[in-house]
C-alpha positions as CSV (number, residue, x, y, z in Angstrom):
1,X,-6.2,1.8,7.2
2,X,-7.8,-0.6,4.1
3,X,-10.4,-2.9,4.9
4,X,-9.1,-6.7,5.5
5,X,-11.2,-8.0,2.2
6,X,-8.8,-4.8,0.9
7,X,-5.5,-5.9,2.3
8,X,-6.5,-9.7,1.6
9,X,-6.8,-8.7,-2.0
10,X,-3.7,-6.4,-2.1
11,X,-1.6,-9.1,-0.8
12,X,-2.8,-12.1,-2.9
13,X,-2.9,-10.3,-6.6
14,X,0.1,-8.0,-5.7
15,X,-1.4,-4.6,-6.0
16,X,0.8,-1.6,-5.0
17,X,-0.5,1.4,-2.7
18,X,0.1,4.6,-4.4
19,X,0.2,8.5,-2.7
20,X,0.7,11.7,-3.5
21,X,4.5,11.5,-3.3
22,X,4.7,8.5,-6.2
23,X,1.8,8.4,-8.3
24,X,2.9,10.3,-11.1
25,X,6.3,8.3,-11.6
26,X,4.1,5.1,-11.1
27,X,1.3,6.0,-14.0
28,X,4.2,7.5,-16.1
29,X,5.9,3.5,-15.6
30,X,2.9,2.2,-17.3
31,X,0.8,2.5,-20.1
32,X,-2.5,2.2,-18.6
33,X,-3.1,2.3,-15.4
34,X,-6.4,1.9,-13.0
35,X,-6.4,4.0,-9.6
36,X,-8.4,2.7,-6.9
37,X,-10.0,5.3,-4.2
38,X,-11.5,2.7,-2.0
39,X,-12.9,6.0,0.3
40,X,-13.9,5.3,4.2
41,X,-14.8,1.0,4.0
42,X,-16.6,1.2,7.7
43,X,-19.3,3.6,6.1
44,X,-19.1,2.4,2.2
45,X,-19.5,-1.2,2.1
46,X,-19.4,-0.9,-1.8
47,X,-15.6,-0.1,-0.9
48,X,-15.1,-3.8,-0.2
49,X,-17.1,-4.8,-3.5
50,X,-14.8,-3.1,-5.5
51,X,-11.8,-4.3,-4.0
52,X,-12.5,-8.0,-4.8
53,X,-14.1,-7.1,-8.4
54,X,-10.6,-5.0,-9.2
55,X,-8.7,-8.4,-9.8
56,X,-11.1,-10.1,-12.1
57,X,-11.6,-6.9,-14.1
58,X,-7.6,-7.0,-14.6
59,X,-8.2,-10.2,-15.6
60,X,-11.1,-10.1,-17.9
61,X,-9.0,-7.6,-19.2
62,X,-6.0,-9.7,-19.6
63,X,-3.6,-7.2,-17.5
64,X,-4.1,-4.6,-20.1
65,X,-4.4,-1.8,-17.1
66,X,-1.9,-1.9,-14.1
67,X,-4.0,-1.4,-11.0
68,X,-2.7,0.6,-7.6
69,X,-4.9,1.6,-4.6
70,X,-4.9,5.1,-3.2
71,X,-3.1,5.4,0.0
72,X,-6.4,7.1,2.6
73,X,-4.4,10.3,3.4
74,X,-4.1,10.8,-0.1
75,X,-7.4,10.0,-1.3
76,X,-8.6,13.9,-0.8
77,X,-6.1,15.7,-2.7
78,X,-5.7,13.3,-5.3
79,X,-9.8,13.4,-5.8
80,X,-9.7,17.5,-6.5
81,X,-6.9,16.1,-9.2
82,X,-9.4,13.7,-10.9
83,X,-12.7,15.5,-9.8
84,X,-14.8,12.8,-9.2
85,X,-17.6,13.1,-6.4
86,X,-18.2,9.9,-4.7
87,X,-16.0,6.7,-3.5
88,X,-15.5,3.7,-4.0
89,X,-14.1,5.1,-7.4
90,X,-11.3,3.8,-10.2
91,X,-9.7,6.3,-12.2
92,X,-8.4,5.3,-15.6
93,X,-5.0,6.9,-16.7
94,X,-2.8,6.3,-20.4
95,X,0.5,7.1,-20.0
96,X,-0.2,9.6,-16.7
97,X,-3.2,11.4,-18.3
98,X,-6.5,11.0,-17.0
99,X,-9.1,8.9,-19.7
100,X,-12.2,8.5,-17.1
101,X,-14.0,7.0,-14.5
102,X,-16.7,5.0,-12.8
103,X,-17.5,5.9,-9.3
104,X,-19.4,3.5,-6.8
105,X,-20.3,-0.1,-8.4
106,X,-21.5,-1.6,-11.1
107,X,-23.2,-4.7,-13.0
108,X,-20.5,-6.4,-14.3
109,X,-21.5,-6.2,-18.2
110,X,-21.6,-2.3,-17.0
111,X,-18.1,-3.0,-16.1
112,X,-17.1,-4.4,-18.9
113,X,-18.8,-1.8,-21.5
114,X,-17.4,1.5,-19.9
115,X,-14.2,0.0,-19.2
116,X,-14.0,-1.1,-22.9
117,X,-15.5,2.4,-23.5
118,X,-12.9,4.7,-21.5
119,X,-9.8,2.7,-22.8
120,X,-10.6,3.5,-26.2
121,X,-9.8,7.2,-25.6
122,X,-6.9,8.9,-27.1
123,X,-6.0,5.5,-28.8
124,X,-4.5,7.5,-31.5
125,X,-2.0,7.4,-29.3
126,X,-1.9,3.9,-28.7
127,X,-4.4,1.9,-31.1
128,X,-6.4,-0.9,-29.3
129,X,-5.3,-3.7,-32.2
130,X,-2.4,-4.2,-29.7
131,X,-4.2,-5.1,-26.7
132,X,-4.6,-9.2,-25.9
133,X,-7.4,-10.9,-27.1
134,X,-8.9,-13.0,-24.9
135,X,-11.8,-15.1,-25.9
136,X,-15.4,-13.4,-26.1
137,X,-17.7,-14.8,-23.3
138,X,-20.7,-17.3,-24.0
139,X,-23.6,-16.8,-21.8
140,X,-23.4,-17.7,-18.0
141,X,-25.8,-17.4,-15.8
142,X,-24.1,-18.1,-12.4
143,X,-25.6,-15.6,-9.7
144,X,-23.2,-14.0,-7.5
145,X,-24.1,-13.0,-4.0
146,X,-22.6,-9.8,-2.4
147,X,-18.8,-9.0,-0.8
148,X,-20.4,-6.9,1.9
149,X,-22.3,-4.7,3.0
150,X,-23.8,-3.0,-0.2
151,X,-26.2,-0.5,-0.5
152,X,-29.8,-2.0,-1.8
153,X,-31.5,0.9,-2.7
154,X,-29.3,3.3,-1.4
155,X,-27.1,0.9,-2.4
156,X,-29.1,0.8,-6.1
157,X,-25.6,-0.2,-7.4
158,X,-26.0,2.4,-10.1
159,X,-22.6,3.7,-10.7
160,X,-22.2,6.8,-13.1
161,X,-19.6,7.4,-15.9
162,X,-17.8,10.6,-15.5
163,X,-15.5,12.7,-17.7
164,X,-16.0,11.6,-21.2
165,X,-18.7,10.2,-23.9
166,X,-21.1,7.2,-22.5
167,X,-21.4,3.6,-23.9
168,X,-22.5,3.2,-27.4
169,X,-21.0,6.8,-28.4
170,X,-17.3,4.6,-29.6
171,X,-17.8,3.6,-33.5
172,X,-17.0,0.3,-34.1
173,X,-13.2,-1.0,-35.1
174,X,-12.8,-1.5,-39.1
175,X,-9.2,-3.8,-38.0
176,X,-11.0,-6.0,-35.9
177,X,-9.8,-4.3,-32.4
178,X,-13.0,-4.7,-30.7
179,X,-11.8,-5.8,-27.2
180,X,-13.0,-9.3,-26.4
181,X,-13.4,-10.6,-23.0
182,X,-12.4,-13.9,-21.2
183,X,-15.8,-16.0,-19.6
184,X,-16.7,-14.0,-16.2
185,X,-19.7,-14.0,-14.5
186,X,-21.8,-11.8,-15.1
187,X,-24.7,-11.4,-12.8
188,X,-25.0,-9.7,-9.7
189,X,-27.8,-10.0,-7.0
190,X,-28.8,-6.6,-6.8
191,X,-31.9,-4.3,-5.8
192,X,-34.4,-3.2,-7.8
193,X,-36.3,0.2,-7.7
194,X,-40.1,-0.7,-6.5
195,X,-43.0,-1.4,-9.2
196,X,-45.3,1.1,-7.5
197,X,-49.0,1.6,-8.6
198,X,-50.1,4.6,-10.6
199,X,-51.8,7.6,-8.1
200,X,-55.7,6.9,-9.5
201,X,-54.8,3.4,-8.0
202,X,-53.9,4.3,-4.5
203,X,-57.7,5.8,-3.6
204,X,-58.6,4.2,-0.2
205,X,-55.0,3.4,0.5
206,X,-54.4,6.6,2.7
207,X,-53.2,4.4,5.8
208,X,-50.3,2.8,4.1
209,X,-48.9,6.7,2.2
210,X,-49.9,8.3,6.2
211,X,-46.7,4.7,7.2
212,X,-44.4,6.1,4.1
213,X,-44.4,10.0,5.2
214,X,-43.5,8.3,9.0
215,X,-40.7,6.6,7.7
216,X,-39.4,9.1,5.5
217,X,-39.6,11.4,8.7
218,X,-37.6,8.5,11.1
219,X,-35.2,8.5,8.1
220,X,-34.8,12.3,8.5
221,X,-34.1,12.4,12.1
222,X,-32.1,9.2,12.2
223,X,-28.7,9.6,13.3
224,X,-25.8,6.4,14.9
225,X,-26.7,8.3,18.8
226,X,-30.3,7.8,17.9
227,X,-32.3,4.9,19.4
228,X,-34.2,3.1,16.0
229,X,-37.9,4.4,14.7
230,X,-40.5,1.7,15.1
231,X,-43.2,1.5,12.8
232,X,-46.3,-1.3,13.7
233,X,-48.0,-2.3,10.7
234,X,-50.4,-4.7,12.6
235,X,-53.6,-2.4,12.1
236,X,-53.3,-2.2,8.4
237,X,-55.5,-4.0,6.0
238,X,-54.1,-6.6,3.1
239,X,-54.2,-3.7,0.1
240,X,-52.2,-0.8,2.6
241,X,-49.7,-3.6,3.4
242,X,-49.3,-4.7,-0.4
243,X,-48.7,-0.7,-1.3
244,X,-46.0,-0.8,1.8
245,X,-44.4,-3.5,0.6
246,X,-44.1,-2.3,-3.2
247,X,-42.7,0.9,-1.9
248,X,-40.2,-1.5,0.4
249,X,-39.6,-4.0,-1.8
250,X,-36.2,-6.3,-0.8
251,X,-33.0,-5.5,-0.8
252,X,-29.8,-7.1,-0.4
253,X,-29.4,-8.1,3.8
254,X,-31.8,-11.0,5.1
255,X,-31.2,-11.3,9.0
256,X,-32.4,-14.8,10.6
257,X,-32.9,-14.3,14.6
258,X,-33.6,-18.0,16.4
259,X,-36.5,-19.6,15.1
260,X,-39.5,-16.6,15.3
261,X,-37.5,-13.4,13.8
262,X,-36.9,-12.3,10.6
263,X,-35.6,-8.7,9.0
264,X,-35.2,-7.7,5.8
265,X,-34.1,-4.9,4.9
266,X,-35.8,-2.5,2.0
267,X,-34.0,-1.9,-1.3
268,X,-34.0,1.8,0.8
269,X,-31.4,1.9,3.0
270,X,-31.8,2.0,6.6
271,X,-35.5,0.6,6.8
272,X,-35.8,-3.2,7.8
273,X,-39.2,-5.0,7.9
274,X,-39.5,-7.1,11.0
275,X,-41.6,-10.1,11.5
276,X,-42.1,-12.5,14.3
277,X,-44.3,-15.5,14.2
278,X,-45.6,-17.5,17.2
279,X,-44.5,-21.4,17.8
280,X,-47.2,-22.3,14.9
281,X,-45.6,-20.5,12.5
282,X,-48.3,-17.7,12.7
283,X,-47.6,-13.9,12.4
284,X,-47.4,-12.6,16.1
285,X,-45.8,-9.0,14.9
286,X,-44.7,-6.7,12.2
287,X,-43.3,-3.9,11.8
288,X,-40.7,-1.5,10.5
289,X,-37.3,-0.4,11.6
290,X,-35.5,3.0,10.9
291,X,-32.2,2.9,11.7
292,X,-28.2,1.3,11.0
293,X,-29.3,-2.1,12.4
294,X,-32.7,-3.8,13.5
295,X,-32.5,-3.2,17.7
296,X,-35.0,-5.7,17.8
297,X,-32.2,-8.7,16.8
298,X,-29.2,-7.1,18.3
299,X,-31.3,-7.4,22.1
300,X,-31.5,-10.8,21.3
301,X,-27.6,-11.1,19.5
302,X,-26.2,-12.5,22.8
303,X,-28.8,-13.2,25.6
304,X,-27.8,-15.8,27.8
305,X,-24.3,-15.9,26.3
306,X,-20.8,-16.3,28.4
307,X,-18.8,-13.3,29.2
308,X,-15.4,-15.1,28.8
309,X,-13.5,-17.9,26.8
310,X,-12.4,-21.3,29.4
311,X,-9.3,-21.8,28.4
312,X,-9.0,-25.6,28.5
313,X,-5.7,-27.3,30.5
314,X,-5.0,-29.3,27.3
315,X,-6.0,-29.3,23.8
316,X,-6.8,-31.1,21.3
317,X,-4.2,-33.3,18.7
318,X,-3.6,-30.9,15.8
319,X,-4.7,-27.5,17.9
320,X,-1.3,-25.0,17.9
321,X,-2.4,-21.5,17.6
322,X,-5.8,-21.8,19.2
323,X,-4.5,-20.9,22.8
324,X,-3.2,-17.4,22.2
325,X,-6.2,-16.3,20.1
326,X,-8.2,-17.6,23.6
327,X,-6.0,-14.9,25.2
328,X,-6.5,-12.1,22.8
329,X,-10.3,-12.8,22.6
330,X,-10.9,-12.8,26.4
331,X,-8.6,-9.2,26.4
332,X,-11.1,-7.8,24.3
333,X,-14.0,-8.8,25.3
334,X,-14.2,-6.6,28.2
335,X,-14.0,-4.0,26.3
336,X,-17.0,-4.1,24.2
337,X,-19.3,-1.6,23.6
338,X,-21.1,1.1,21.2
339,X,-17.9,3.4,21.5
340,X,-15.2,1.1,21.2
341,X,-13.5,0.7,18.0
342,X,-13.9,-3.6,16.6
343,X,-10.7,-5.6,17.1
344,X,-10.7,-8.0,14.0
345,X,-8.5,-11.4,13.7
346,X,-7.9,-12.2,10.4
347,X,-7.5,-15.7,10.2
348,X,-7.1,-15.8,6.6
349,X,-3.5,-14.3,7.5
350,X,-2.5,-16.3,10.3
351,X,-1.1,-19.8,10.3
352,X,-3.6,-22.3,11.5
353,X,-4.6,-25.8,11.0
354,X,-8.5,-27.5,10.3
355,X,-8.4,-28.5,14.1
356,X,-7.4,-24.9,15.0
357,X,-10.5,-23.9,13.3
358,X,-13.2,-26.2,14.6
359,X,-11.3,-25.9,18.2
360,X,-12.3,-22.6,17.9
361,X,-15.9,-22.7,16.6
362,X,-17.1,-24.9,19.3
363,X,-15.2,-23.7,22.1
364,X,-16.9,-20.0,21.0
365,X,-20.4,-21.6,20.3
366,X,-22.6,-20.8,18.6
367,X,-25.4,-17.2,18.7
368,X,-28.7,-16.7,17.4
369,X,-27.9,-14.1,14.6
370,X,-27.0,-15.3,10.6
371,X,-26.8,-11.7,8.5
372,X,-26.6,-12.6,4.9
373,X,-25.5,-9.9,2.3
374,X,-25.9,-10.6,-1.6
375,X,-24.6,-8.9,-4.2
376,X,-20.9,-9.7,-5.7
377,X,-19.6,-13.0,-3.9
378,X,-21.7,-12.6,-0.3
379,X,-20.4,-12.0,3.5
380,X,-22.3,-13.9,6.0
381,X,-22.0,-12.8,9.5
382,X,-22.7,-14.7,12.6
383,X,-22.8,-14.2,16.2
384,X,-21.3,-16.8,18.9
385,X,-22.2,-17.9,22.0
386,X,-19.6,-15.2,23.3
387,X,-20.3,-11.6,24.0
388,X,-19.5,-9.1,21.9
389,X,-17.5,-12.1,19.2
390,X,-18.8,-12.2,15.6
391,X,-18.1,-14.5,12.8
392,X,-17.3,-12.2,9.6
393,X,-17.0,-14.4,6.4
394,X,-16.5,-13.3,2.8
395,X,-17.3,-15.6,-0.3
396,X,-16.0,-15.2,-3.7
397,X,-18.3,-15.3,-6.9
398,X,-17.7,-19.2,-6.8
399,X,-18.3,-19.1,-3.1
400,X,-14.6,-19.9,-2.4
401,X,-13.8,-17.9,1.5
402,X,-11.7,-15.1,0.9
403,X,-11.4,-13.5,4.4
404,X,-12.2,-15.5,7.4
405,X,-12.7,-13.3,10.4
406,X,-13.4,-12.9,14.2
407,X,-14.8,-9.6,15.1
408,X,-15.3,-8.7,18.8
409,X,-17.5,-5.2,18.7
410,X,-21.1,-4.3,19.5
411,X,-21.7,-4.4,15.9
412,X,-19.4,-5.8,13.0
413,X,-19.6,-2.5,10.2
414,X,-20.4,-4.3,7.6
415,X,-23.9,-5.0,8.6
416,X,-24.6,-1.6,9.2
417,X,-26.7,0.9,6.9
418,X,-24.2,3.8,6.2
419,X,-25.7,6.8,7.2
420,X,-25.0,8.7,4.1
421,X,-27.2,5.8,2.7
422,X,-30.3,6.3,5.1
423,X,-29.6,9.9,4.0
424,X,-30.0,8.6,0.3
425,X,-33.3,6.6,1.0
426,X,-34.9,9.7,2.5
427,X,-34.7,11.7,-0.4
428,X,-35.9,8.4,-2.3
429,X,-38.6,7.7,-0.4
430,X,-39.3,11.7,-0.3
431,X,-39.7,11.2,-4.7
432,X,-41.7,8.6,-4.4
433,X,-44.3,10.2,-2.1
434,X,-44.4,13.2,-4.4
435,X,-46.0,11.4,-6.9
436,X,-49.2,11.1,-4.8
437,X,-49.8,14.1,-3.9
């Protein structure tokens, strides 16, 4: 099963699925083709940043490459084909044969400069002087905020090159075939490694390394039947907090909880600072949290909520598809909990009208929770004043909605830290604590 931002993005730009059974006569029907292997989307939010960056690359491209995604029960044996290691990946083929590949995500000038970089192999076959085009970009400097759930820090949003010669290696075109590129944006609100200080600089700061080696131990032994690490950071002083925070630093999810709560989560996966303040604004806790989510927000996600939808005796002028959804939400609801699969309603692909919409948001109410998640375009995820129901939005790099979505789980996926990730930041975290000892 895609993803909805998937399926949203097939269905709008017209992108076929693919398997085992038709690939070949499908790459063979087109000169270049680009392969998406969009992997498992519930743990690899980068999954669903690729699927909405596939369509612009075609069209920064100017349709030069014919895009397909992998159908999932092909994805494995069509992987040992191309031998790549890691989803979300695109596999570039000329003709049927295989010219590279970029696993994972990447900036979009990387985009751009190892796509440009791949197609240019074997064009003795098929020079590049016969490609479109389009005009090279100026400078923009619109910021995009991220699709989903990416992965700051484990989510680094380093993607590698595999299977042929790296950017720069290509010598320049005497005919003028450089590829030029249409105006795209081309920054991306991403996480940076930490700045950290050099070991003669960390004397005295024992306290705040003693914190580190705890977390990197939570990360180790966290798992999704786990309850989360907590970490209190009250007792430190202002220089072991500074050195904590440097190691943190900030990734890519901000969670707002009421008023007095705020997490954000590191650019290492899986490790959320905490802080509550008092009705003055003061600092009345912090602390760290190991684990997919922050348990200290999802206590509070719907306290004091209802358990059911009322189903009104009439509705408003203009409300027509409202009343069913009421039914399908309160025949879910029920059956929340940690082991129950989500039951999404995409309301980007059913027919409604503006009143069914605000019918809808006020009869649901409104929670405590806002999850923000920045990167390419950004998902925003909200809870209601109804157990177990989530607003799940995603934003184009212009901040048009894409995928408008009610989620009724314990937890919507994309919010949650992958635990291949939180397997990531340990080892990261592990690196960065070698270098003081």
């Amino acid at each position: 099963m895609f993803s909805p931002v998937l399926t949203m993005m097939m269905e709008r730009h017209r992108i076929p699925v693919v398997d085992e059974a038709n690939i070949d006569a499908f790459a063979e029907a087109h000169d270049l083709t680009a392969l998406f292997f969009p992997g498992d989307w519930l743990r690899l939010a980068e999954s669903n940043d690729v699927a909405v960056i596939l369509p612009e690359l075609v069209q920064a491209f100017q349709g030069v490459f014919k895009p397909a995604v992998v159908s999932r029960e092909s994805e494995r044996e069509l992987q040992s084909r191309y031998r790549f290691d890691a989803f979300p990946a695109l596999v570039f083929l000329r003709n049927g044969e295989y010219l590279g590949g970029i696993k994972r995500v990447l900036d979009w000038e990387d985009y751009l400069t190892e796509i440009d970089g791949i197609l240019r192999r074997g064009r003795a076959r098929r020079r590049l002087s016969s490609f479109p085009k389009p005009a090279r970009p100026t400078t923009v400097t619109t910021t995009i905020i991220s699709s989903e759930r990416k992965r700051p820090g484990g989510r680094n949003m380093a993607a590698s090159l595999f299977g042929g010669i790296g950017p720069g290696s290509q010598p320049s075109e005497g005919d003028g075939s450089d590829l030029q590129y249409m105006e795209m944006p081309k920054g991306m609100a991403t996480s940076a490694s930490p700045v950290l200080p050099e070991k003669e600089n960390v004397a005295g700061l024992e306290a705040a390394l003693a914190v580190l080696s705890a977390l990197a131990e939570s990360l180790g032994r966290s798992s999704p039947d786990c309850e989360n690490a907590v970490h209190d950071l009250s007792g430190l002083d202002h220089a072991n907090l500074a050195l904590i925070d440097q190691a943190l630093g900030e990734g890519e999810v901000l969670i707002i909880c009421g008023d007095d709560l705020k997490a954000q989560e590191s650019v290492l996966a899986g490790i959320w600072r905490v802080r509550q303040t008092g009705t003055d604004g003061r600092l009345v806790r912090d602390f760290v949290e190991v684990g997919a989510f922050p348990s200290a927000v999802l206590e509070r996600a719907f306290a004091g909520c209802r358990n059911t939808l009322p189903a009104p005796a009439t509705y408003p002028t203009g409300v027509f598809n409202a009343p069913p959804l009421i039914s399908e939400l309160n025949g879910r609801i029920p059956l929340v909990g940690p082991d129950v699969g989500p039951h999404a309603i995409n309301l980007s692909l059913l027919p409604h009208t503006e009143e069914d919409l605000t019918f809808l948001d006020g009869l649901l109410g409104h929670g405590p929770v806002v999850v923000l998640s920045r990167g390419y375009g950004n998902c925003r995820v909200t809870t209601t004043g109804t157990r177990g129901v989530w607003w799940v939005r995603f934003f184009n790099s212009t901040d048009d909605l894409i995928l408008n979505t009610i989620e009724v789980t314990a937890l919507p996926g994309v919010v949650r830290a992958a635990p291949e990730d939180i397997a990531d930041s340990r080892q990261r975290l592990l690196e960065i604590l070698e270098v003081y000892r």
